[in-house]
Backbone as numpy.savetxt, mean C-alpha at the origin, in Angstrom:
# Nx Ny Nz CAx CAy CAz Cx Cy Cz
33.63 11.82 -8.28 33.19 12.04 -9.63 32.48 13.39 -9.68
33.39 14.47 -10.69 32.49 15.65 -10.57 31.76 15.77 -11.47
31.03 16.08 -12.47 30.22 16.51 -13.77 29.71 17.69 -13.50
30.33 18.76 -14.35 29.58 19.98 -14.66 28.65 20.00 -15.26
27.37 20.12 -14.83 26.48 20.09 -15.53 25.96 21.46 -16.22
26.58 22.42 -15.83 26.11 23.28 -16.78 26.71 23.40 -18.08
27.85 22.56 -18.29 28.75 22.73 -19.72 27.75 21.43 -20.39
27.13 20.84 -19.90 26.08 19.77 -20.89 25.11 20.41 -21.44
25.03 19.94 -22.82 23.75 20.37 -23.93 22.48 19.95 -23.23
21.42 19.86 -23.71 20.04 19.20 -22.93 20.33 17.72 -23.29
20.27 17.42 -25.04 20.97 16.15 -24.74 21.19 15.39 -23.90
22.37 16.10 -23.82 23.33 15.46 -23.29 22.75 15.00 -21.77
22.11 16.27 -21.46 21.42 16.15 -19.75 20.56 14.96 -19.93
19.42 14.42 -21.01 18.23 14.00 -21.08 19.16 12.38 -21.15
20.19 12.47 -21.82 20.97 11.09 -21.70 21.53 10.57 -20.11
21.93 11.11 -19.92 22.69 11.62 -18.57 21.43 10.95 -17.47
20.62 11.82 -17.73 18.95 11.39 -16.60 18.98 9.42 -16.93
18.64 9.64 -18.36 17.98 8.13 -18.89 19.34 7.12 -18.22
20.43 7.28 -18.29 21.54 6.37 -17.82 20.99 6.51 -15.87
21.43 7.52 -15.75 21.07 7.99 -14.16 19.97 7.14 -13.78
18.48 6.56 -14.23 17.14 6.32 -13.94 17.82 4.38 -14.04
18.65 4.06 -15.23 18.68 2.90 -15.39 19.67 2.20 -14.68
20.67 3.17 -13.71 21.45 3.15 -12.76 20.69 2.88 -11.28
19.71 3.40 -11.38 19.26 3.88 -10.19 18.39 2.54 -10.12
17.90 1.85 -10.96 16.77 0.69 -11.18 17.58 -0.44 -10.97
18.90 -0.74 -11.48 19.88 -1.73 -11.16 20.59 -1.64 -9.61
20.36 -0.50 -9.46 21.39 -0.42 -8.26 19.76 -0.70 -6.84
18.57 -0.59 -7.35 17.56 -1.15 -6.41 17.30 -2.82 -6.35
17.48 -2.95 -7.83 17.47 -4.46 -8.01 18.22 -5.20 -7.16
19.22 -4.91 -7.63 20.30 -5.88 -6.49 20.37 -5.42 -4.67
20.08 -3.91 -4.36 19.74 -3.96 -3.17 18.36 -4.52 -2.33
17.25 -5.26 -3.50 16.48 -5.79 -2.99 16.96 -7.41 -3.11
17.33 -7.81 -3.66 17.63 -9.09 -4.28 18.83 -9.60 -2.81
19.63 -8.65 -2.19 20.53 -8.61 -1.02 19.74 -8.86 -0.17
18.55 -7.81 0.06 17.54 -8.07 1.01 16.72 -9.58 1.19
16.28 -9.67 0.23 15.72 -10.95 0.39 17.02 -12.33 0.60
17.68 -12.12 0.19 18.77 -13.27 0.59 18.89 -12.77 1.85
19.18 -12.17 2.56 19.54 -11.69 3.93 17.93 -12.62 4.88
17.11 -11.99 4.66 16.42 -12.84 5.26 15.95 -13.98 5.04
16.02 -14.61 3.67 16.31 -15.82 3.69 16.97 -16.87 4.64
18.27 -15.94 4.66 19.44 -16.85 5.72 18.78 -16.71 6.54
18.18 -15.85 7.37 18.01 -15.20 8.92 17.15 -16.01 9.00
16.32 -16.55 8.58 14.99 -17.36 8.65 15.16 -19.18 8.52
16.07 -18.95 7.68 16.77 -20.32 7.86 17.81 -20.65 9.19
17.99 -20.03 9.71 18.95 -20.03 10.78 17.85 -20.54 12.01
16.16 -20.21 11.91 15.71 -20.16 12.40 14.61 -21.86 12.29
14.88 -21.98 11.30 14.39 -23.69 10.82 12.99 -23.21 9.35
13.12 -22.29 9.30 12.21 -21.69 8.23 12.27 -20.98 7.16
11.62 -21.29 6.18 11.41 -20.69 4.96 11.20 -19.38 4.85
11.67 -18.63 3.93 11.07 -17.27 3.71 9.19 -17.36 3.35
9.14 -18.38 2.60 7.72 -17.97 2.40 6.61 -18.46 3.59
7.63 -19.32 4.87 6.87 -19.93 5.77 6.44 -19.03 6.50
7.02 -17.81 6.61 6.90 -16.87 7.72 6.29 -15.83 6.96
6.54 -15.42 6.19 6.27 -14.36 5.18 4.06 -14.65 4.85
3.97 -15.94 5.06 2.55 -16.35 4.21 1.95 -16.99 5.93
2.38 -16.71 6.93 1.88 -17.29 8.11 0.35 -16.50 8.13
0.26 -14.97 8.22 -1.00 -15.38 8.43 -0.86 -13.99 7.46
-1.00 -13.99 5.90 -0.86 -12.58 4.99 -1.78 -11.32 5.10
-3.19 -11.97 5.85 -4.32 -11.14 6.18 -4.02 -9.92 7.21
-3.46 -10.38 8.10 -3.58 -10.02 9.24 -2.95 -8.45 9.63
-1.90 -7.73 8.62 -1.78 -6.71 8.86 -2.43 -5.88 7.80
-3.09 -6.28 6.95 -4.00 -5.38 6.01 -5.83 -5.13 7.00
-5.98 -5.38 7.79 -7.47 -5.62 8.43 -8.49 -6.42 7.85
-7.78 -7.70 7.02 -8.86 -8.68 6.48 -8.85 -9.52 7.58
-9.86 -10.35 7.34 -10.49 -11.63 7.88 -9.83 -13.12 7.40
-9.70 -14.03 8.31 -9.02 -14.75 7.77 -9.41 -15.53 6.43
-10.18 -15.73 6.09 -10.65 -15.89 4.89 -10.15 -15.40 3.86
-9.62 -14.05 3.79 -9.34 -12.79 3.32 -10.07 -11.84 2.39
-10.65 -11.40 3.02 -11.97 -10.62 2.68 -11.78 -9.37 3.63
-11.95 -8.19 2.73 -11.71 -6.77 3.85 -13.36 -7.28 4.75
-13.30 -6.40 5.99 -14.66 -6.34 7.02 -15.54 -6.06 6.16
-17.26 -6.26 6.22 -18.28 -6.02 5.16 -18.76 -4.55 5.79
-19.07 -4.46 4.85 -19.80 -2.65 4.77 -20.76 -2.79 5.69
-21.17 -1.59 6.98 -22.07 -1.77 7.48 -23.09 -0.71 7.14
-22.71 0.61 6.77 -23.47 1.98 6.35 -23.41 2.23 4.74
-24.34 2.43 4.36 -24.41 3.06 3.26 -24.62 4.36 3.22
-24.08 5.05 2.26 -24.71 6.68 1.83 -26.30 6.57 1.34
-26.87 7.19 2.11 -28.41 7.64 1.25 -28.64 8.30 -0.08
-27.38 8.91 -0.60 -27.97 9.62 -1.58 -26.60 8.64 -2.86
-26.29 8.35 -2.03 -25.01 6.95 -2.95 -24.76 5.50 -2.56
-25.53 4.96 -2.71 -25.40 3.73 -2.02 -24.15 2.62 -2.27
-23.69 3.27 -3.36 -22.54 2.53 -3.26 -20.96 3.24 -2.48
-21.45 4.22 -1.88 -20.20 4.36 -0.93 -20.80 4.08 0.15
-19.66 3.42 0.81 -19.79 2.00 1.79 -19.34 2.61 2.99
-19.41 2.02 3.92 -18.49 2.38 5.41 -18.34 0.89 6.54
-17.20 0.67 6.52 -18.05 -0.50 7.74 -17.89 -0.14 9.15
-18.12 1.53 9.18 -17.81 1.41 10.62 -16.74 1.20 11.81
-15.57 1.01 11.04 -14.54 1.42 11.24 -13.35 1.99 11.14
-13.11 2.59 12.17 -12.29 3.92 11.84 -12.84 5.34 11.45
-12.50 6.29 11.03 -12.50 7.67 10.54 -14.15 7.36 10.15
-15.00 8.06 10.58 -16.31 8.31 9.63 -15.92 8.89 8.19
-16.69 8.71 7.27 -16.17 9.20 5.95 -16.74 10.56 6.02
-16.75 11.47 5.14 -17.61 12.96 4.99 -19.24 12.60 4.81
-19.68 12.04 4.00 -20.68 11.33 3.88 -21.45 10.79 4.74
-20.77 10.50 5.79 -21.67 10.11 6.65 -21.85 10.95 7.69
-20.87 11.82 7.87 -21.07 13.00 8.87 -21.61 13.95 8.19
-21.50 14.53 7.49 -22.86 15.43 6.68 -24.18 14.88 6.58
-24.43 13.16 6.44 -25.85 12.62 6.67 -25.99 13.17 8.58
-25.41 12.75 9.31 -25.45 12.72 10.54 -26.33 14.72 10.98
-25.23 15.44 10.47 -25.33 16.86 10.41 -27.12 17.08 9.85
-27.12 16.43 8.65 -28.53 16.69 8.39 -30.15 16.15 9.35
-29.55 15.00 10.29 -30.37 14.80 11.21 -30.91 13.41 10.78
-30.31 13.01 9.98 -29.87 11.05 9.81 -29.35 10.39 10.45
-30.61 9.48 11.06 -29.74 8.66 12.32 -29.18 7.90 11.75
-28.12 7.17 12.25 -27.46 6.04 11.93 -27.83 4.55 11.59
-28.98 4.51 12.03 -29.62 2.85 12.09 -30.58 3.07 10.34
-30.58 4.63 9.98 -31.47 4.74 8.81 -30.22 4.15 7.64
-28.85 4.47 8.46 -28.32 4.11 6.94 -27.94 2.83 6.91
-27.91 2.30 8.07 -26.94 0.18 7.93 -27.80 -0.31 6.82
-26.86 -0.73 6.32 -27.10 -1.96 5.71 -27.75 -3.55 5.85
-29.29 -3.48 6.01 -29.73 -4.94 5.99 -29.18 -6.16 5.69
């Protein structure tokens, strides 16, 4: 399928896009809708539900708790107390500029 697109009016282009976008939304639909049947079967083959495996433990690759609750804040900002840190991972800027200024760390936890 060729289409010259330079012999199209804008129109014509802006139609062209809007079909193109509602092409493109149907043609995801059903390649997700494949997907999930696909592992449907695969999971049934296996004695299980999609949502058995899918909801086994939902926390667990986001870094919540099983409860599901993200980890609790352990640092606060001094001059913002509502930006949080719990201490894991990446220090935020905030807390390494407190650090830089000669703020120990035990001044900012959270009681």
């Amino acid at each position: 399928m060729n289409i010259d697109l330079s012999t199209l009016s804008r129109n014509e282009l802006k139609v062209l896009r809007t079909n193109i976008d509602t092409a493109l939304a149907q043609a995801e639909a059903r390649d997700r809708q494949a997907a999930l049947d696909a592992a449907k079967a695969a999971a049934s083959e296996f004695g299980f539900s999609l949502d058995e495996l899918s909801n086994a433990n939902p926390n667990k690759r986001r870094g919540m708790r099983a409860n599901g609750s993200l980890s609790a804040p352990r640092y606060a900002n001094p001059d913002n107390p509502e930006m949080t840190w719990t201490g894991k991972g990446r220090k935020p800027n905030w807390f390494t500029e407190a650090l830089s200024r000669g703020t120990n760390p035990s001044e900012m936890e959270i009681s």
